[in-house]
C-alpha positions, 0 to 999 in steps of 0.5 A: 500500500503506498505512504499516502493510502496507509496515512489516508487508511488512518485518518478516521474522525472522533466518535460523537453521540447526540446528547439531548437538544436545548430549547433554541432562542432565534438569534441575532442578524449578522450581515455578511457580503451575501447577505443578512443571516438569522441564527439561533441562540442557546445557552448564552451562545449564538450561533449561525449554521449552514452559510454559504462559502462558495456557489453549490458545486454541482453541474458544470462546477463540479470539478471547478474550483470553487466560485463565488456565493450568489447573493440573497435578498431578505434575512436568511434562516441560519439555525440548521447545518447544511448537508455534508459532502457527498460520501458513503457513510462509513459504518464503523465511522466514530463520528457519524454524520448529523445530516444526509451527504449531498453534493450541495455541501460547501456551507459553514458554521459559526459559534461565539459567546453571547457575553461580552468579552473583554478585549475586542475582537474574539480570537477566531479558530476554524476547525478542519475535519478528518476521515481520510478525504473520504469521509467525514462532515461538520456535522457530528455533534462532538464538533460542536463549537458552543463549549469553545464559544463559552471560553471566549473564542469565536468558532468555525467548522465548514465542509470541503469536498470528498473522495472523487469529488475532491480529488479528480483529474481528467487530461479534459478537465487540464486542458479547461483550466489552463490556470492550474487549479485542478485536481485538488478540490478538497484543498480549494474549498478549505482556502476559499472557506479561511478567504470567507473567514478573512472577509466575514468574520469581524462581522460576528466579532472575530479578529481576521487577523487572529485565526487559528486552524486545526484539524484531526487526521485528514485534517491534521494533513491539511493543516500541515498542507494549508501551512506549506501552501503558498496559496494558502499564506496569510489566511491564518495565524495559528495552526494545531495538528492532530494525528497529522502524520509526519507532514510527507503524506498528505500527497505523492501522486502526480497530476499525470497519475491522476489524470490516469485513475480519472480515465479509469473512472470514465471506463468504468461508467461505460465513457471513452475518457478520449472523446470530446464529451467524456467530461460532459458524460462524467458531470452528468453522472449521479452524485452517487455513480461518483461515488460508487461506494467509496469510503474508509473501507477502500481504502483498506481493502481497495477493489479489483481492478483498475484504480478509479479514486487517487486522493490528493495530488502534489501539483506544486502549487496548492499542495507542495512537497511539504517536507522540502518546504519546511526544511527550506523555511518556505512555509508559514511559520506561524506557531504551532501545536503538533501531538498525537494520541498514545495508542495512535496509528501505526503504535509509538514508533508509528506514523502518528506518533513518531510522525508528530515528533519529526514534524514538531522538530522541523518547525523547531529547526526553523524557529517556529514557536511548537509545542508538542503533546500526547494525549494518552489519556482514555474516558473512564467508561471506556475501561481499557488503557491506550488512548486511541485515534481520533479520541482526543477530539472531545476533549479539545473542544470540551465535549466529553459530555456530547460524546459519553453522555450520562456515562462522562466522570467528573475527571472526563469534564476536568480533562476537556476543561484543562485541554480545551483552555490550552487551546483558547490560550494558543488561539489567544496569544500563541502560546498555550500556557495561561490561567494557572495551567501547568507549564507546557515547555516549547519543543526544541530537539535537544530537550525533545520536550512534550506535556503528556494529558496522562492516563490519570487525567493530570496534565505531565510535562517533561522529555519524550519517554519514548524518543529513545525508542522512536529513534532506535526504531528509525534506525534499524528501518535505514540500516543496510 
């Protein structure tokens, strides 16, 4: 299997079970550039969900670059998530999806609190989501950004296109756009999205010029892309990545790959990928003829045949070798927070853990501010040790009750108060360390230094306890 499929294999998303809805207050009108939206309030905080980034992605825009959003007359409702990205849900998905996929997808959410903060503008954190670039949505309710909002930070969630939708080439689709934006669609839209962000947001009270991105998996990927994007640069200002990897996976095909899985696609559906309409053939496919079943589950255990879904592609301008770029400084050297969880993918000597490790001491060695973290601690419902993929999610955004409902500890709350408020003071200032919370050392290689959310809840900081292993492990990998 090769590096990116075993990295995409490995990007599931946080499991959430919808916990009983409060009673919703219609919220405030905020003005965007495309119009009025009427949100919702609850709990002391606002919220606007379902707002247009860019025009629906369908028909002839299908395998476009995203366009611009039309504009509306009248006050928009803006209570209710929008569809998620079309995809086949993942049966074994951690974080199941709280609307029906479509391929009218790219819409966001925003939180804030209803309180007045001190200080002005509130810091703005823009969340990206994992599931391998085939699965996954703003929707689960473990994402949820109301308990964010409440520590005073405005929050953002929004959709990006998946599978075959998000990552496609087709030697047509090249020759149509001669500006080179193709390929890599999911990227796009998670640009276009931070360019919403950077023109809208001061109108809900956020600061553009204090966003901070994070994402999980997949997600952690993109970050680590969005970071070494020169057409990503100046969108945001802090970055968090979660179980991202090593920051070499997030793309290895060629656009001449691509574009050969693209002609097996149209092979599949019956379409000479050499005539004059085949791009017109493939737009009028079904939303579910594209995705033709492809989930999480493909990606372990691939079909027979020819390949018809490639993931992302290196196309040198939106998503670059990234390695390269943060060995040569070429990147955006905003601060950063980098971890992994204890019983991640691929084991401590694997490509979560091992890869958070190399990636932290990257943006080290060209002095950007990183903090590294381990989160090995595990829901005390759960029972068993290890803290797994994805389970950090809950407690980042102080879900843990979304997530374990009546069966949430004490201990589970004080775990997602403690993590979450790192992150508000990261989001704030750009160093997570504040409030009378145990000191998170900066990383730097020679003290290969880490702060471990422990498996009794208490926040640990100190040296990697597994940096010996990870380097002996490395070692032997490149002995002759």
């Amino acid at each position: 299997m090769k590096a990116w499929t075993m990295a995409l294999a490995c990007a599931a998303t946080a499991c959430a079970t919808p916990g009983a809805s409060m009673a919703q207050t219609r919220g405030p009108v905020i003005t965007v550039e495309t119009g009025k939206l009427q949100g919702s309030i609850d709990a002391g905080v606002a919220s606007w969900k379902g707002i247009p980034f860019a025009a629906p992605p369908v028909g002839p825009l299908r395998w476009r670059a995203p366009q611009a959003p039309a504009a509306w007359s009248g006050t928009r409702a803006a209570s209710a998530y929008s569809h998620d990205c079309m995809q086949k849900p993942f049966p074994s998905d951690a974080a199941p999806l709280g609307t029906t996929p479509a391929e009218d997808c790219l819409y966001l959410n925003v939180w804030k609190p209803m309180a007045r903060t001190p200080g002005g503008k509130l810091p703005v954190i823009v969340w990206i989501y994992g599931g391998g670039f085939v699965n996954g949505g703003a929707s689960p309710p473990t994402y949820a950004g109301a308990n964010m909002a409440r520590q005073g930070v405005l929050f953002v969630s929004f959709n990006y296109r998946l599978g075959r939708f998000g990552s496609f080439a087709l030697p047509q689709l090249s020759r149509e756009n001669p500006d080179g934006m193709l390929g890599n669609y999911a990227f796009m839209d998670q640009i276009a999205a931070l360019q919403w962000v950077r023109k809208n947001i001061a109108a809900f009270g956020g600061d553009p010029a204090n966003v901070t991105i994070i994402g999980e998996s997949a997600g952690g990927m993109s970050v680590h892309a969005l970071v070494t994007s020169p057409l990503a640069r100046g969108l945001f200002h802090k970055a968090v990545v979660m179980s991202g990897g090593n920051a070499q996976t997030a793309a290895s095909a060629s656009l001449q790959d691509a574009e050969a899985i693209g002609e097996n696609l149209a092979r599949a559906h019956g379409i000479d990928p050499a005539a004059p309409d085949a791009l017109a053939r493939l737009r009028a496919l079904s939303a579910e003829e594209v995705t033709d079943g492809l989930s999480m589950i493909e990606l372990f255990a691939p079909k027979p045949g020819p390949r018809t879904y490639g993931g992302p592609m290196r196309d040198g301008m939106l998503l670059v070798d990234q390695a390269k770029a943060y060995a040569s400084g070429n990147f955006a050297k905003v601060p950063m927070l980098i971890g992994a969880t204890s019983a991640d993918m691929g084991g401590k000597t694997g490509f979560m853990i091992a890869g958070a490790r190399d990636a932290s001491a990257m943006a080290a060695a060209q002095k950007v501010p990183v903090w590294e973290y381990r989160f090995s601690y595990v829901a005390e419902s759960i029972g068993k040790p290890g803290a797994g993929h994805a389970t950090d999610i809950p407690f980042f955004f102080d879900n843990a009750a979304i997530k374990y409902g009546a069966a949430t500890t004490p201990r589970d709350g004080q775990v997602g108060k403690t993590i979450s408020a790192y992150l508000v003071h990261f989001a704030r200032a750009g160093d997570p360390n504040g409030g009378g919370l145990p000191h998170w050392p900066r990383f730097t290689v020679q003290g290969d230094e880490l702060l471990d959310f422990a498996a009794d809840g208490k926040a640990i900081a100190g040296r990697d306890p597994w940096g010996a292993e990870i380097d002996a492990d490395r070692a032997r990998a490149t002995k002759p």
